[in-house]
N, C-alpha and C positions, 0 to 999 in steps of 0.2 A: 582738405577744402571744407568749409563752412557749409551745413545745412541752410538753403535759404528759410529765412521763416515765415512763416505762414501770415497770411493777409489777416487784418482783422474786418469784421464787418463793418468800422467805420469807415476802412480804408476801400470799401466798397462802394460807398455812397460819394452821390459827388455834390461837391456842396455849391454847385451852381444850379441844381436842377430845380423846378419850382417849388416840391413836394419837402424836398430837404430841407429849402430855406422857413416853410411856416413850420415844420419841427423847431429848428432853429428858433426863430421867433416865437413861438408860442415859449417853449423852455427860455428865454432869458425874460418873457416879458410877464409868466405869473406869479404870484409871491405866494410863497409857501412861507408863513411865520413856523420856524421853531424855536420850540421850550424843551430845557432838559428835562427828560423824564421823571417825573417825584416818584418816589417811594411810597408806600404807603405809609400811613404815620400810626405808631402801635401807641394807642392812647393809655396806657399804662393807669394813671390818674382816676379815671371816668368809669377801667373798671373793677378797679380797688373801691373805688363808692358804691357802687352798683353791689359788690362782692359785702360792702357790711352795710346797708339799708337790706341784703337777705337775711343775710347773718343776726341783725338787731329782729328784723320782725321773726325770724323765726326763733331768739329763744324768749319772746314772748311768747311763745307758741301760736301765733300768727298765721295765718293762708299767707302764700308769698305767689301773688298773683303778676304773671309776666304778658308785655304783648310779646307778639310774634318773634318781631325785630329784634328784641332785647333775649327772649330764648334764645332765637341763635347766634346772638353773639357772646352769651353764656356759653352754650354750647363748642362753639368754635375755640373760646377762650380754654377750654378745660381739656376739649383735644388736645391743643398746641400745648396746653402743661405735661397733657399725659405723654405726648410722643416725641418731647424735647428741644432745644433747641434746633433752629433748621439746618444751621448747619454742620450740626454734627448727624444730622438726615439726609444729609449730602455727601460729607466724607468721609462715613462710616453705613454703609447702608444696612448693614448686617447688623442684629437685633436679638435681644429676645425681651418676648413682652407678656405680661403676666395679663390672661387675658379672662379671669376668672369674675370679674366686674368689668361694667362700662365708667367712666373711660379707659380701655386696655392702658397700662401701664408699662414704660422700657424700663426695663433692669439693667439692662448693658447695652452699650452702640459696642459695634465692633469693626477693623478694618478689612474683615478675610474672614467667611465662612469656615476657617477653624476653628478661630478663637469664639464665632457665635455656638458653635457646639461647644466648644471647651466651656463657655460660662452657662449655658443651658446645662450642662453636666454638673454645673458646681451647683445650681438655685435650684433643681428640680427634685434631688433626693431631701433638700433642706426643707423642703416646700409641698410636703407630700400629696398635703389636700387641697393645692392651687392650681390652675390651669396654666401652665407655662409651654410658651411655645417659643420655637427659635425661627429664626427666618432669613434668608439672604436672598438678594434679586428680587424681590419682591413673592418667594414663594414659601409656602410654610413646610419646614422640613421634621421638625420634631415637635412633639408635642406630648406632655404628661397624661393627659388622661385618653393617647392615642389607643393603650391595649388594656382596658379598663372594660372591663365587664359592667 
């Protein structure tokens, strides 16, 4: 014999009662407009210009003076170079990043905390006087200049 199944809380309410009908009412009579959600738009163009109006004034030897807004979106821009596409920061979370200058630099994505040691073992003895570090889960597991006097 069949489990009866469980009531749901609509099945609780009775749609004659006075309370229930202005729910009713209020939900069919407000208008919620939607829009699909946009994406943000990666202006690629704006800052490849931006990247040689630096470029020009500084091998004039130039002051390359920035407001605010436009540092950080330099800055933003040159993270997301140094720490790769996003989605290989999504399906390979495991890393190792050469963290011996800003902006930290990835050497390897990887899918399993083996293979981010296994390539940290291949780039850290090549690499002797650089900072390199491996990391998965978002923790840092090894690092070259960890037993460094």
């Amino acid at each position: 014999m069949a489990k009866p199944s469980k009531p749901s809380n609509f099945e609780y309410l009775d749609p004659d009662a006075p309370r229930t009908k202005r729910i009713i009412d209020a939900a069919l009579t407000v208008y919620v407009p939607w829009e699909p959600e946009q994406p943000p738009v990666f202006q690629r163009a704006k800052i490849a210009d931006l990247a040689e109006r630096i470029d020009h004034r500084a091998q004039q030897g130039l002051t390359v003076h920035l407001k605010p807004a436009t540092a950080r979106t330099v800055a933003i821009t040159m993270r997301l170079y140094a720490e790769g596409h996003p989605i290989l920061r999504n399906s390979h979370p495991h890393h190792v990043e050469d963290w011996t200058d800003e902006p930290h630099t990835v050497l390897a994505y990887c899918a399993s905390a083996t293979l981010a040691v296994g390539a940290w073992e291949h780039y850290a003895p090549q690499y002797p006087q650089r900072n390199l570090i491996a990391m998965w889960g978002g923790w840092i597991t090894r690092g070259s200049k960890r037993d460094r006097a």
